[in-house]
C-alpha positions as CSV (number, residue, x, y, z in Angstrom):
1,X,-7.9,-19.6,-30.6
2,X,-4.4,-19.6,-31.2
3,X,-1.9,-22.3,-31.1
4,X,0.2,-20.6,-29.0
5,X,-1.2,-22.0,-25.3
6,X,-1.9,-18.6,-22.9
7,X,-0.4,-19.2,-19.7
8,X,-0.8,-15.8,-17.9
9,X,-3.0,-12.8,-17.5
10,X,-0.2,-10.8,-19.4
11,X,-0.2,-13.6,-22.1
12,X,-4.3,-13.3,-22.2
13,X,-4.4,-9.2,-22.2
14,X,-1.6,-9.3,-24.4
15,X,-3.3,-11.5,-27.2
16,X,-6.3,-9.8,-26.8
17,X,-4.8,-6.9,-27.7
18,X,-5.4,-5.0,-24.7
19,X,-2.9,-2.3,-23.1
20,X,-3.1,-2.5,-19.2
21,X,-1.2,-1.0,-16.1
22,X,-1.2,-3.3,-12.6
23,X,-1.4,-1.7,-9.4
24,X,-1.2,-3.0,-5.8
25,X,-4.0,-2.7,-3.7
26,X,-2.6,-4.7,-0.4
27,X,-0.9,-2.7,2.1
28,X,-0.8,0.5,0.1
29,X,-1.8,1.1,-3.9
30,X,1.6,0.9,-6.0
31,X,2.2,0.5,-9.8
32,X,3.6,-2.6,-10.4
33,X,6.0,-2.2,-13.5
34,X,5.6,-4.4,-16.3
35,X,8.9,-6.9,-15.4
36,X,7.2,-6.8,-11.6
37,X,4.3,-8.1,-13.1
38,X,5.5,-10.9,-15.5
39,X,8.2,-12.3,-13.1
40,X,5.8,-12.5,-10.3
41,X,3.3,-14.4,-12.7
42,X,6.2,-16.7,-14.0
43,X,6.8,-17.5,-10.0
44,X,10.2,-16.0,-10.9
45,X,9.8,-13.5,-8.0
46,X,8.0,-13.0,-4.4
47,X,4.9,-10.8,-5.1
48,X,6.7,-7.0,-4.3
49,X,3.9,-6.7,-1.3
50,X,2.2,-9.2,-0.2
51,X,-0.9,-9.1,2.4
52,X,-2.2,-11.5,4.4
53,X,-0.3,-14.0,2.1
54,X,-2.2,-12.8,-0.9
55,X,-2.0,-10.5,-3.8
56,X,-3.9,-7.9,-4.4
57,X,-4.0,-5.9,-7.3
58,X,-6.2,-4.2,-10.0
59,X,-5.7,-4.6,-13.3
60,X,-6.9,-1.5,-16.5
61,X,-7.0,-2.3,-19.6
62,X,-8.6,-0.8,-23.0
63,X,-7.9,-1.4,-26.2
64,X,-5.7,1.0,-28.4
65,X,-8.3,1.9,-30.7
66,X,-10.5,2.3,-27.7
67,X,-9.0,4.2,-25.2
68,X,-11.5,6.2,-23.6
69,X,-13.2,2.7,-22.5
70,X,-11.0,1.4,-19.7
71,X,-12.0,-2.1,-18.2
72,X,-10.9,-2.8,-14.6
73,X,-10.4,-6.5,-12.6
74,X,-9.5,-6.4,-8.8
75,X,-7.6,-9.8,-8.6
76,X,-6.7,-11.7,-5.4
77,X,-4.4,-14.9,-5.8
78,X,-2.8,-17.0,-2.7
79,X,1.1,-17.0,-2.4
80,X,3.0,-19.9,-1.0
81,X,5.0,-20.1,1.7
82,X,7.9,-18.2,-0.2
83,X,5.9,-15.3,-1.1
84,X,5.2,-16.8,-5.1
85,X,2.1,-17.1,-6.6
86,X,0.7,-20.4,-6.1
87,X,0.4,-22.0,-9.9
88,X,-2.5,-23.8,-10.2
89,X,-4.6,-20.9,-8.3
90,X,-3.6,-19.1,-11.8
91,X,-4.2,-21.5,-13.9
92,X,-8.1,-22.3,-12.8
93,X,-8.8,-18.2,-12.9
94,X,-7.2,-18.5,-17.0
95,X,-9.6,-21.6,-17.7
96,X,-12.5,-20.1,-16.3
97,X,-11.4,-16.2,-18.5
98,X,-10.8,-17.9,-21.5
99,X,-14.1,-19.6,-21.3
100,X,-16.4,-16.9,-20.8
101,X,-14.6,-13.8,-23.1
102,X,-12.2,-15.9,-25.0
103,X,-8.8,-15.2,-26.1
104,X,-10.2,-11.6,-28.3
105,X,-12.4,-10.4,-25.4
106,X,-11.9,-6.6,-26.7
107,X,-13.0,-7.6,-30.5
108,X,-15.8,-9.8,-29.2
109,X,-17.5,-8.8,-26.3
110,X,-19.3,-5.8,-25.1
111,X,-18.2,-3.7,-22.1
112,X,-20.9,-5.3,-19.6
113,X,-19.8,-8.7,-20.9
114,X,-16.0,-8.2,-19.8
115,X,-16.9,-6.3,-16.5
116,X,-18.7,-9.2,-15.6
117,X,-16.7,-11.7,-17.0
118,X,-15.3,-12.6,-13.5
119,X,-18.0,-11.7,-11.3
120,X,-18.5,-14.9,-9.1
121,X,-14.5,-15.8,-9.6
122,X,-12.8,-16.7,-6.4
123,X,-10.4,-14.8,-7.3
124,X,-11.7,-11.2,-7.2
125,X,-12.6,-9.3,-4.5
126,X,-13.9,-5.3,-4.1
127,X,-11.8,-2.9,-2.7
128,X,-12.5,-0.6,0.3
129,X,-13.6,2.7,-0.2
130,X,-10.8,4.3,0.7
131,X,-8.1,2.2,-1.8
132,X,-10.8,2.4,-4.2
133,X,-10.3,6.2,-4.5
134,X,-6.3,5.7,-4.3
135,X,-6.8,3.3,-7.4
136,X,-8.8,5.6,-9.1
137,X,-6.3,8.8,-8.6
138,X,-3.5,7.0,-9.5
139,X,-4.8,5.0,-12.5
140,X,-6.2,8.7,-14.0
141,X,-2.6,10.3,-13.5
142,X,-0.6,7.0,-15.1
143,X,-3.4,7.4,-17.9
144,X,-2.9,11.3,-18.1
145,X,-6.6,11.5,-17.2
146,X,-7.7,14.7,-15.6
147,X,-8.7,14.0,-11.8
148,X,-12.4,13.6,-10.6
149,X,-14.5,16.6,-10.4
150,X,-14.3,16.6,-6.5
151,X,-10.3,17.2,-7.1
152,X,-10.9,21.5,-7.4
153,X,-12.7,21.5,-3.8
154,X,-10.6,19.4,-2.0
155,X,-7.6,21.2,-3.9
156,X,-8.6,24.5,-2.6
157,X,-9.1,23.3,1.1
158,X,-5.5,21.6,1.4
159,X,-4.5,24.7,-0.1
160,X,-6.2,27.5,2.2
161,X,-8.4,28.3,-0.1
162,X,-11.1,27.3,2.0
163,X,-12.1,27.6,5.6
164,X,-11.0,24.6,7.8
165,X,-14.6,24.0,8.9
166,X,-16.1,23.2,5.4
167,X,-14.0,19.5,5.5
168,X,-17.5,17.9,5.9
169,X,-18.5,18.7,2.0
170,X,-15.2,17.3,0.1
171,X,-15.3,14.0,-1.6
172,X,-13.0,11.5,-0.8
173,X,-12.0,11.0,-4.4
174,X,-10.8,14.5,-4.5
175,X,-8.6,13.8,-1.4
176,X,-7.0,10.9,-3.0
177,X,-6.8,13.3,-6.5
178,X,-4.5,15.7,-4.2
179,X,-2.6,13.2,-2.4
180,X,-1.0,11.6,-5.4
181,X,-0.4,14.8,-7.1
182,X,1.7,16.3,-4.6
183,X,5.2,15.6,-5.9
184,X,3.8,18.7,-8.2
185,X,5.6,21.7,-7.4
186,X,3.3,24.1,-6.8
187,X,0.6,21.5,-5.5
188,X,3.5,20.9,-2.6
189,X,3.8,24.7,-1.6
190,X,0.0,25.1,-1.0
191,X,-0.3,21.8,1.3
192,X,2.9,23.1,3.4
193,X,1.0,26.0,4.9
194,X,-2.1,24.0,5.9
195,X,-0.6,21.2,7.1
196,X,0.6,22.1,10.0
197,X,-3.1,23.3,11.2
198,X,-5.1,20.6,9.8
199,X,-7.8,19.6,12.2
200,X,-7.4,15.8,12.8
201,X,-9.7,14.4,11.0
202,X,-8.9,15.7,7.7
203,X,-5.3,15.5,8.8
204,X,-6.0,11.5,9.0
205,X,-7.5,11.3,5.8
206,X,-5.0,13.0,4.0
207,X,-2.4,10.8,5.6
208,X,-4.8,7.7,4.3
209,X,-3.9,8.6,0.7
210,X,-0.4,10.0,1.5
211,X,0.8,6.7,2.1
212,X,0.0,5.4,-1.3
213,X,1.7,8.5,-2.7
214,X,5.5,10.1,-2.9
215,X,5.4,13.0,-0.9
216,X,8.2,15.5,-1.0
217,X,11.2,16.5,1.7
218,X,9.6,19.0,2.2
219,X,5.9,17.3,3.4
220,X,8.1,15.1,5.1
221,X,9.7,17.7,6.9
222,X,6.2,18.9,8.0
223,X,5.0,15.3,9.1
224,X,7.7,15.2,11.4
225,X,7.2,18.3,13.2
226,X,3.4,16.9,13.6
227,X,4.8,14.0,14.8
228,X,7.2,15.7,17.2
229,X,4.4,17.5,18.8
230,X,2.9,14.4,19.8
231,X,6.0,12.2,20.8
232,X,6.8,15.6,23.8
233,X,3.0,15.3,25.0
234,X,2.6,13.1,27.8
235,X,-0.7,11.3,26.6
236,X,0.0,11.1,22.7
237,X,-2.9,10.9,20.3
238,X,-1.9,7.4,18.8
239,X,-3.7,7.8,16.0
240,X,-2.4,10.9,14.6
241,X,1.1,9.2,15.7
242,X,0.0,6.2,13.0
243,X,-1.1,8.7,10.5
244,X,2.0,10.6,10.6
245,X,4.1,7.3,10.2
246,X,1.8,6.1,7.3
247,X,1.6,9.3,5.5
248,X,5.7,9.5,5.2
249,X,6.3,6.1,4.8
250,X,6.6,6.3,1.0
251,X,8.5,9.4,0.8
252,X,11.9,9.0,-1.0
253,X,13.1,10.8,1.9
254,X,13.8,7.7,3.7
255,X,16.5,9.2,5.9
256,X,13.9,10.9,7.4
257,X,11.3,8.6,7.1
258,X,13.6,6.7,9.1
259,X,14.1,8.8,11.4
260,X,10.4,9.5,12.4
261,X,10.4,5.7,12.9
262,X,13.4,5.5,15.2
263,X,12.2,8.8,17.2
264,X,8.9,6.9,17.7
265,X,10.5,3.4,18.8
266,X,12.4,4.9,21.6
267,X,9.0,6.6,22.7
268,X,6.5,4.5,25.3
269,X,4.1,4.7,22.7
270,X,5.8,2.5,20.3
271,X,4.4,-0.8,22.6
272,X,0.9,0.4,21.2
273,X,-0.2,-2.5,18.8
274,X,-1.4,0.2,16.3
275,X,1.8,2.0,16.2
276,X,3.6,-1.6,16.4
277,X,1.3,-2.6,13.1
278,X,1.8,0.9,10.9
279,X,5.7,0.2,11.4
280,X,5.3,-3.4,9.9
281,X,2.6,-2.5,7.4
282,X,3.8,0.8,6.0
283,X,7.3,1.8,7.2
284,X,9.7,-1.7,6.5
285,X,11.5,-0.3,4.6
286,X,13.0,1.7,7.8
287,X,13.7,-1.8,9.4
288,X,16.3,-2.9,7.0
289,X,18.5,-0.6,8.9
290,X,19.8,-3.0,11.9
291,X,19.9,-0.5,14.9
292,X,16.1,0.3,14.1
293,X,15.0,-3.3,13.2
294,X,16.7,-4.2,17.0
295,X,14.4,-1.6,19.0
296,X,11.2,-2.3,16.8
297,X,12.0,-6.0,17.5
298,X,12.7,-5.1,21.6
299,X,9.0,-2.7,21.3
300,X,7.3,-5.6,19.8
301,X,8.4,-8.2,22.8
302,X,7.1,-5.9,25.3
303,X,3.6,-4.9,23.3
304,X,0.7,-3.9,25.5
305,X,-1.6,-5.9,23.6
306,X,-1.2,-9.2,25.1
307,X,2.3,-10.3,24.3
308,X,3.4,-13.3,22.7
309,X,0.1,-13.6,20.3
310,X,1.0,-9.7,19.0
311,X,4.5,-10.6,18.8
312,X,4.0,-13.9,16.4
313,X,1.5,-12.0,14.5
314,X,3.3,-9.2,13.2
315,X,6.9,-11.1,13.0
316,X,5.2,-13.6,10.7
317,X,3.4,-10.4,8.4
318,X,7.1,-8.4,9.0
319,X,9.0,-11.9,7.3
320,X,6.7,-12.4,4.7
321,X,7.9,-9.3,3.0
322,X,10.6,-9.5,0.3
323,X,13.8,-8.6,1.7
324,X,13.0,-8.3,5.4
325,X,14.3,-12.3,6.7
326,X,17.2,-11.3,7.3
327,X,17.3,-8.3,9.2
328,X,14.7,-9.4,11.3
329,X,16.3,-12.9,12.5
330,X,19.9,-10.7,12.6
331,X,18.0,-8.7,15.1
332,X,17.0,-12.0,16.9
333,X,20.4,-13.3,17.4
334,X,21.7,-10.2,18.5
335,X,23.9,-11.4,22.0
336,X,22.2,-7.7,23.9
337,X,19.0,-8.8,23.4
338,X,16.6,-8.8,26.1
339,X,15.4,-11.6,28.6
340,X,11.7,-11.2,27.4
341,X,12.5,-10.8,23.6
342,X,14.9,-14.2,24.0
343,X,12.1,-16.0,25.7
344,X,9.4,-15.0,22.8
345,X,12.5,-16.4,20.1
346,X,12.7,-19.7,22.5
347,X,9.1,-20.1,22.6
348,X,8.4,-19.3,18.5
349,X,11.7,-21.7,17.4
350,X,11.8,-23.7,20.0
């Protein structure tokens, strides 16, 4: 061991020689970039997107002399009440590493040691299915990794190159392969003539990984005409509303992104607590803008789902986000708001 006292994870795959890459696996999967990382560790910085007052993230690694043997860790650590990660949460998972792989786990120990290193931690958890695919199609691309061997099927069927019916015999790994790959040019011009005719269930899907990707103006563009279809029918499908949101809600297309969202708040469907929980859980970022946060906040007061309970619910997940206090309690002292939305602010501060 060295004298130098390890501190954090960085610190321990950093002295073990170990290269590594961090992604989010909360609300969506999202590379966390190395300074993200090491300032949230320090408690320098809120935890970019916190769930359920957690973080939750998966960590690769390898060594460089290695690097066709990648380790993974799917870590889950408790923030405080400000969003940071709670010190001595860290400190009791770095104890119990150092003790079973030591500070040169990738000199010393075998593969099946390290993946088990931290099997009955408190501090790990599995991933669903679905973010367990994201995770693996993003960590292949940032490792210029060829996708899974279901990616050439599900490629062809996003592409028209197969019949709409055969959707039952693609992998879900080689949906989440497409999804993140289609800020490729000529992977975007394939999915713009199927989208549009997707049957729903693929449709869904596809949105599932969409979310955790960057899709184009273009996609964008398409999502919105999907969702305009359902916004002018008088019994929307609400879960093709949801999908629509969630799939665009990355896009660096925010104008429009933020658009969809303000389109769908001034719709009757918007009082829908799963349209109500996509807007807080995937599309924020769109609530930054004040005359959007007002109606979501206005939608939220007058939910169908048994109001005051929703309300608190999602305000508290919606102000636990970096960034989104403020707008949301400008929203709250707005003089215009409504009688039921100024009772719900009496009743949760008073």
């Amino acid at each position: 061991m060295s004298e130098q006292k390890i501190t954090t994870l960085s610190e321990f795959l950093h002295h073990s020689g170990a290269k590594y890459r961090v992604f989010d696996l909360g609300r969506r999967v999202a590379k966390l970039s190395p300074d993200e990382f090491v300032n949230f560790e320090w408690a320098k910085t809120p935890y970019p997107y916190p769930f359920q007052r957690s973080a939750l993230f998966g960590v690769i690694f390898w060594h460089p002399d290695a690097v066709d043997k990648h380790y993974v860790w799917f870590l889950k650590f408790p923030l405080d009440e400000q969003g940071l990660l709670i010190q001595s949460a860290r400190d009791e998972f770095l104890v119990m590493l150092l003790e079973r792989v030591g500070e040169c786990m990738l000199a010393a120990a075998d593969g099946q040691q390290i993946e088990g290193a931290l099997k009955d931690s408190p501090y790990t958890f599995t991933p669903r299915e679905d973010k367990m695919a994201a995770f693996n199609a993003h960590a292949t691309r940032s490792l210029s990794l060829p996708p899974s061997a279901f990616f050439k099927d599900a490629h062809a069927y996003f592409t028209g190159k197969r019949p709409m019916e055969s959707w039952d015999t693609l992998g879900m790994q080689g949906v989440a392969d497409v999804a993140v790959r289609v800020d490729d040019h000529q992977e975007t011009l394939g999915l713009l003539q199927t989208l549009p005719k997707l049957p729903a269930e693929p449709f869904k899907v596809l949105s599932t990984f969409l979310e955790s990707a960057s899709p184009t103006t273009n996609i964008v563009e398409m999502l919105s005409q999907r969702l305009e279809v359902q916004l002018q029918d008088r019994q929307p499908d609400i879960s093709i509303v949801c999908a629509t949101l969630r799939a665009a809600s990355n896009s660096p297309a925010s104008g429009l992104v933020d658009s969809m969202v303000q389109r769908v708040l001034k719709h009757r469907c918007s009082r829908d607590v799963e349209v109500l929980a996509t807007i807080t859980g995937r599309c924020w970022r769109s609530l930054k803008q004040p005359h959007i946060c007002k109606l979501y906040m206005e939608q939220l007061a007058n939910n169908e789902a048994g109001g005051y309970p929703v309300f608190s619910q999602l305000f508290a997940d919606l102000v636990f986000l970096p960034g989104m206090r403020e707008p949301v309690m400008q929203s709250l002292r707005d003089p215009k708001r409504s009688d039921k939305l100024g009772r719900f602010v009496g009743k949760m501060f008073g």
